[in-house]
N, CA, C and O of each residue as an XYZ file, in Angstrom:
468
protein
N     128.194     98.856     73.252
C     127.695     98.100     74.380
C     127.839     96.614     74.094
O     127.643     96.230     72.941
N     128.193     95.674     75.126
C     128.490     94.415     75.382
C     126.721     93.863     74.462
O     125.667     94.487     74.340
N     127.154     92.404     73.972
C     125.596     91.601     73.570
C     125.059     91.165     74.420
O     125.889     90.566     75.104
N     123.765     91.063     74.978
C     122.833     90.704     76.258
C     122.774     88.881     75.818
O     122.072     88.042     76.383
N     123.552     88.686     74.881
C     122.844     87.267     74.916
C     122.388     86.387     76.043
O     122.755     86.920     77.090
N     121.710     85.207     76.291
C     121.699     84.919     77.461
C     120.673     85.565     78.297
O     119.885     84.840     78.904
N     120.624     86.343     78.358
C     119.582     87.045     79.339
C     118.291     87.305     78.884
O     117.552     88.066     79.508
N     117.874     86.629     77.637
C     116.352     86.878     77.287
C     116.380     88.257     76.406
O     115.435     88.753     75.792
N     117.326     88.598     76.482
C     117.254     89.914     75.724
C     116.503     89.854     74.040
O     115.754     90.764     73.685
N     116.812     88.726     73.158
C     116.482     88.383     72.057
C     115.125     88.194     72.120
O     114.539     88.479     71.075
N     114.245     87.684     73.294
C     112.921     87.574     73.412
C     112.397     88.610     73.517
O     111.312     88.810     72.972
N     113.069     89.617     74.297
C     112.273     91.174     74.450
C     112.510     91.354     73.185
O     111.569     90.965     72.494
N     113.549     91.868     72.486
C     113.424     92.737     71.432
C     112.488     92.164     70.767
O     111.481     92.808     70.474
N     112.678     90.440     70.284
C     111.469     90.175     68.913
C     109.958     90.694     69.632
O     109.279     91.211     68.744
N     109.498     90.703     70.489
C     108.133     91.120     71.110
C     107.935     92.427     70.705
O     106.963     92.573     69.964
N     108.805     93.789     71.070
C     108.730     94.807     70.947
C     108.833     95.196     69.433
O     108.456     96.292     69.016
N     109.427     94.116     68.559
C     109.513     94.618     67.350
C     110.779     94.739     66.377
O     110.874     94.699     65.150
N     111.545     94.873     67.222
C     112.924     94.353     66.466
C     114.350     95.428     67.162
O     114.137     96.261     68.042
N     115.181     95.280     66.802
C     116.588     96.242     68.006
C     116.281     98.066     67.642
O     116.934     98.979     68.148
N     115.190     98.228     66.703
C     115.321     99.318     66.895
C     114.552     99.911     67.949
O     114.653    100.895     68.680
N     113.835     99.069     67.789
C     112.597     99.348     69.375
C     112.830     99.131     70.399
O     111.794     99.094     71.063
N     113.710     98.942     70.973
C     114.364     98.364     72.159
C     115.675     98.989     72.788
O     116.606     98.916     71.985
N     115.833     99.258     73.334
C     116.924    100.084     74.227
C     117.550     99.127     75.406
O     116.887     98.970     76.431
N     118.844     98.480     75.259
C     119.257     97.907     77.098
C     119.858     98.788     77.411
O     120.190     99.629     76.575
N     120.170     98.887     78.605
C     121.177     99.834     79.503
C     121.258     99.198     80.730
O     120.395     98.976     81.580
N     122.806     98.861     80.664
C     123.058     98.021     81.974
C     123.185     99.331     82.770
O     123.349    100.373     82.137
N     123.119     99.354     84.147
C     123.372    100.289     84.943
C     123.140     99.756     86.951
O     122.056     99.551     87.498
N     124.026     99.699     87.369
C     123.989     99.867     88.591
C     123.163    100.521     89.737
O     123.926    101.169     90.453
N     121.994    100.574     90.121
C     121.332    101.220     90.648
C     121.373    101.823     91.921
O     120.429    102.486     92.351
N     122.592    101.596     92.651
C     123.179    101.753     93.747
C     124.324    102.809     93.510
O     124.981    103.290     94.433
N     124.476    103.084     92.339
C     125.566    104.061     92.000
C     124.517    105.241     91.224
O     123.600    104.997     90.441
N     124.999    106.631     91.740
C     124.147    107.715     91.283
C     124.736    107.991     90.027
O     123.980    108.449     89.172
N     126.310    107.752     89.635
C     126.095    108.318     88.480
C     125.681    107.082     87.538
O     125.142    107.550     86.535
N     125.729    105.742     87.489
C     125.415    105.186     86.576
C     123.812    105.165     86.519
O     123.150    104.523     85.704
N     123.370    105.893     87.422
C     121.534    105.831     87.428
C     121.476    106.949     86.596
O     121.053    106.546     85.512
N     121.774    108.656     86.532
C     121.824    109.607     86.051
C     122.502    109.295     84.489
O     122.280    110.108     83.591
N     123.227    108.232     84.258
C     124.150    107.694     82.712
C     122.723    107.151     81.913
O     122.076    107.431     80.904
N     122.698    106.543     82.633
C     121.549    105.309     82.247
C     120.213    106.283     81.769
O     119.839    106.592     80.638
N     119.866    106.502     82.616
C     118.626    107.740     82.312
C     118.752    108.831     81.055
O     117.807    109.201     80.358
N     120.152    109.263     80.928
C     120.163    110.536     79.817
C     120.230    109.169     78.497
O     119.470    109.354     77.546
N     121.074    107.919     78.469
C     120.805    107.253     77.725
C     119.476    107.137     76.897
O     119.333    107.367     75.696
N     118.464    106.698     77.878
C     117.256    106.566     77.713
C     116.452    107.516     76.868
O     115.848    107.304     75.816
N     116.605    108.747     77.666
C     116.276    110.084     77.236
C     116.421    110.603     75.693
O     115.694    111.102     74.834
N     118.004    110.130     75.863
C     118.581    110.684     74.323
C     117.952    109.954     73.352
O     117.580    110.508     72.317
N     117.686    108.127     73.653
C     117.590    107.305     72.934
C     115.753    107.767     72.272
O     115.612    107.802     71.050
N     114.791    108.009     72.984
C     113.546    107.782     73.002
C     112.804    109.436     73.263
O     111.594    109.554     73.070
N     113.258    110.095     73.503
C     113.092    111.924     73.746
C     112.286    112.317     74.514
O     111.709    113.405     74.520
N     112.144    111.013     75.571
C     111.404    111.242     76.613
C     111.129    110.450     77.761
O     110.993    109.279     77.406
N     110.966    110.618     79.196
C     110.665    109.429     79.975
C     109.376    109.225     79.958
O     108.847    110.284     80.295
N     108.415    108.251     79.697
C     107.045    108.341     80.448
C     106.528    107.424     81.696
O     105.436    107.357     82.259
N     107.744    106.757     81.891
C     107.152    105.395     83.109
C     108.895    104.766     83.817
O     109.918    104.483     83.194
N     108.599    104.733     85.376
C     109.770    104.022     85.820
C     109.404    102.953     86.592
O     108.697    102.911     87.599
N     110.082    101.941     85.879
C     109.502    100.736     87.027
C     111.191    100.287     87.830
O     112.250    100.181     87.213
N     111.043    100.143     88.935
C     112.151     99.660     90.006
C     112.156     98.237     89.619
O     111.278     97.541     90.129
N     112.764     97.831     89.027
C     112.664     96.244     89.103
C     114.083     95.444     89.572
O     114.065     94.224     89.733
N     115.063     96.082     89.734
C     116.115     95.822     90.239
C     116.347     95.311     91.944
O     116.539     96.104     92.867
N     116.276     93.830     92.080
C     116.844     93.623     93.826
C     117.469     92.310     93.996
O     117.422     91.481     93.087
N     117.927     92.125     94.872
C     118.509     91.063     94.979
C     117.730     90.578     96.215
O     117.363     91.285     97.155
N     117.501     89.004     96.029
C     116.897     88.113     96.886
C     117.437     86.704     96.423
O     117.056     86.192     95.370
N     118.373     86.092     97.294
C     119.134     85.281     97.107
C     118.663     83.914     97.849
O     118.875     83.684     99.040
N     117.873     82.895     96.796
C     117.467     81.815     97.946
C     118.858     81.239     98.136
O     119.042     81.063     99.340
N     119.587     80.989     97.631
C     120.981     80.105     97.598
C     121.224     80.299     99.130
O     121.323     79.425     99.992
N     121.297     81.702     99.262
C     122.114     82.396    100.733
C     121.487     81.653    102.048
O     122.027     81.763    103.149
N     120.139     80.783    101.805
C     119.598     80.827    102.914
C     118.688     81.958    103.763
O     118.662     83.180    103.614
N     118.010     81.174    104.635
C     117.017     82.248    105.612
C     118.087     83.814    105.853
O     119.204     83.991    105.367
N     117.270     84.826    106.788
C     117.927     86.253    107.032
C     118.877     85.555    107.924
O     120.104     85.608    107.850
N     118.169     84.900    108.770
C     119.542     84.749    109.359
C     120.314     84.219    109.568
O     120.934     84.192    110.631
N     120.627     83.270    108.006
C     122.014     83.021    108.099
C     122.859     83.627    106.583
O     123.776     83.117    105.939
N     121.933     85.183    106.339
C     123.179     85.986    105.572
C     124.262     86.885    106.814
O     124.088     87.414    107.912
N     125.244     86.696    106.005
C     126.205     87.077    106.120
C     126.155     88.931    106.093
O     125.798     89.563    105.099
N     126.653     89.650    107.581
C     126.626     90.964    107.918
C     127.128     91.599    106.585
O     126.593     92.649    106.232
N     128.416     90.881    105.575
C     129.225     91.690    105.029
C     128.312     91.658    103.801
O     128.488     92.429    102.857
N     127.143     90.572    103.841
C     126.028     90.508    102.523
C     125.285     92.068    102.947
O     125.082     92.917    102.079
N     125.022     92.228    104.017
C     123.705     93.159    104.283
C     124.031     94.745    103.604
O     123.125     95.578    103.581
N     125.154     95.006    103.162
C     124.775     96.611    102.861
C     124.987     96.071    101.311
O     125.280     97.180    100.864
N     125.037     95.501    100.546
C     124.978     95.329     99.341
C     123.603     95.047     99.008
O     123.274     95.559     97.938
N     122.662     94.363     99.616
C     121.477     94.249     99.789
C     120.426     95.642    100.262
O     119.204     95.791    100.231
N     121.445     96.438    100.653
C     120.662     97.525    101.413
C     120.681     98.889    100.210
O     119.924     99.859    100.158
N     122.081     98.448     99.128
C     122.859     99.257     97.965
C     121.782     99.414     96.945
O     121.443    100.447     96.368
N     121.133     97.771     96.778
C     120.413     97.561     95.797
C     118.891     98.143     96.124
O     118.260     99.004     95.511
N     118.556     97.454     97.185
C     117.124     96.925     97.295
C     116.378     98.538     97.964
O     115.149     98.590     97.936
N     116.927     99.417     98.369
C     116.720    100.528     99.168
C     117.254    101.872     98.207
O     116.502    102.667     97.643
N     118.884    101.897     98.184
C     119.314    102.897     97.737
C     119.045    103.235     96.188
O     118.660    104.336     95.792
N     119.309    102.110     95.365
C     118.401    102.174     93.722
C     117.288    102.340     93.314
O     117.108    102.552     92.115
N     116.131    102.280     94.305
C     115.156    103.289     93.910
C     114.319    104.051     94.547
O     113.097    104.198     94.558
N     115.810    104.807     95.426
C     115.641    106.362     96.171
C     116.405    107.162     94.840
O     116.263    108.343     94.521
N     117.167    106.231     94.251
C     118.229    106.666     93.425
C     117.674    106.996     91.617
O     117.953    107.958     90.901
N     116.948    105.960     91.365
C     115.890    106.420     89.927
C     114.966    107.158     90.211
O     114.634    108.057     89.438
N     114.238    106.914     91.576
C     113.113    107.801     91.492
C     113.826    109.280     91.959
O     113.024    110.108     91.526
N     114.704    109.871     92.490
C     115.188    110.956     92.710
C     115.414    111.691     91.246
O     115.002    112.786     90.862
N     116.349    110.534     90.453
C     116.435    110.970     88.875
C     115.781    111.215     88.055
O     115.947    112.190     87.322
N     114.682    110.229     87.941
C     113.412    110.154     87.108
C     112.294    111.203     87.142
O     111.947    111.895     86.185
N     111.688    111.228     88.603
C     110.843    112.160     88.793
C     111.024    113.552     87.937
O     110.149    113.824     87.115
N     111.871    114.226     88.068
C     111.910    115.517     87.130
C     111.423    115.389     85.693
O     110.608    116.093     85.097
N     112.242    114.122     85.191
C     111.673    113.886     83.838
C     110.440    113.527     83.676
O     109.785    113.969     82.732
N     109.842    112.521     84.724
C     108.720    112.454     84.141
C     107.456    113.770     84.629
O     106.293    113.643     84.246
N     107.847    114.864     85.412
C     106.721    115.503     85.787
C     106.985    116.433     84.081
O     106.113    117.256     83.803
N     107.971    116.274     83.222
C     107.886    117.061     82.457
C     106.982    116.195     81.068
O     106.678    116.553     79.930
N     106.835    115.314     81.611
C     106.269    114.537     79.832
C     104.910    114.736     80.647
O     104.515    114.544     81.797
N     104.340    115.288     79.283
C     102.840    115.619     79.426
C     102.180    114.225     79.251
O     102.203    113.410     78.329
N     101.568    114.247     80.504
C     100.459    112.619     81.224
C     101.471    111.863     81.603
O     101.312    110.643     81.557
N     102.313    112.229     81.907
C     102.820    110.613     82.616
C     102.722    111.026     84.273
O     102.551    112.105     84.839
N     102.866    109.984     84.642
C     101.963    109.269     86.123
C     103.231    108.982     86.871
O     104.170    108.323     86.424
N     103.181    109.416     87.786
C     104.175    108.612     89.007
C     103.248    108.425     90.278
O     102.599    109.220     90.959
N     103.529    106.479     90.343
C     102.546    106.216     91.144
C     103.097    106.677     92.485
O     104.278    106.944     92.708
N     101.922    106.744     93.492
C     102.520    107.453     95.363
C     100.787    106.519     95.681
O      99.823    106.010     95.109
N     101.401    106.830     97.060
C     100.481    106.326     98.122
C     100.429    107.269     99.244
O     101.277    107.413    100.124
N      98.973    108.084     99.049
C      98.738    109.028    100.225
C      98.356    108.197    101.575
O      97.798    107.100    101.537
N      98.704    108.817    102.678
C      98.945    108.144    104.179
C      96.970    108.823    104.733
O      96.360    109.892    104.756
N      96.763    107.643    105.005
C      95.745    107.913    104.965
C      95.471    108.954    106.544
O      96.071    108.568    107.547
N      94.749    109.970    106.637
C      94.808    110.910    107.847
C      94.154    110.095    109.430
O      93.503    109.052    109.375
N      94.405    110.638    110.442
C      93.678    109.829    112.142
C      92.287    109.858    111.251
O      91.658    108.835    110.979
N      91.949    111.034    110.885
C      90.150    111.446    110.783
C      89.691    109.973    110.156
O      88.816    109.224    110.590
N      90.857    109.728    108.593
C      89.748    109.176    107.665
C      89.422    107.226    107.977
O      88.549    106.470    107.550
N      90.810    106.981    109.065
C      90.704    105.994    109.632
C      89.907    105.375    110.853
O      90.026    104.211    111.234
N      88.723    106.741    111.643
C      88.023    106.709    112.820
C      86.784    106.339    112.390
O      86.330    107.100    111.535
N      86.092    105.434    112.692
C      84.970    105.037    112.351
C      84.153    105.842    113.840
O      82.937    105.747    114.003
């Protein structure tokens, strides 16, 4: 794998403890197989999932207000910010309902009843 220099990467690892504690994996989150690559990476690396955080999106002040991006910007925005984590959490979930205690956060819809005063 390519060196993360530049990207803070040297700050994570010394925090966590040093490169053995630390895992990068570049991966595309808009692409299923590099989400499914990325993940067995992980897996193989650590022998288990216990937590997924989505942190991947693009929000571009450069581009200006919505509306003055560009139509041919909008499904790359829609690749990232939407499809990458329908795309980990589709992947992930299995693994993590299998690691004993780990949590995948949800938000129950609350029912007509429990909203009627």
């Amino acid at each position: 794998m390519e060196p993360l220099d530049g990207t803070g990467a040297n700050e994570v690892t010394a925090a966590f403890g040093g490169p053995a504690d630390v895992l990068f994996v570049r991966c595309n989150v808009a692409d299923e197989g590099d989400v499914e690559s990325a993940l067995r990476q992980v897996i193989n690396w650590g022998g288990r999932l216990d937590a997924l955080v989505n942190n991947a999106g693009l929000a571009d002040p450069v581009m200006g207000a919505v509306e003055e991006l560009a139509l041919v910007e909008w499904p790359k925005r829609l690749d990232v910010n939407f499809t990458g984590p329908y795309l980990t959490a589709k992947h992930a979930v299995p693994h993590l309902r299998r690691t004993r205690g780990a949590r995948t956060p949800h938000r129950k819809r609350p029912s007509p009843a429990s909203c009627a005063r």
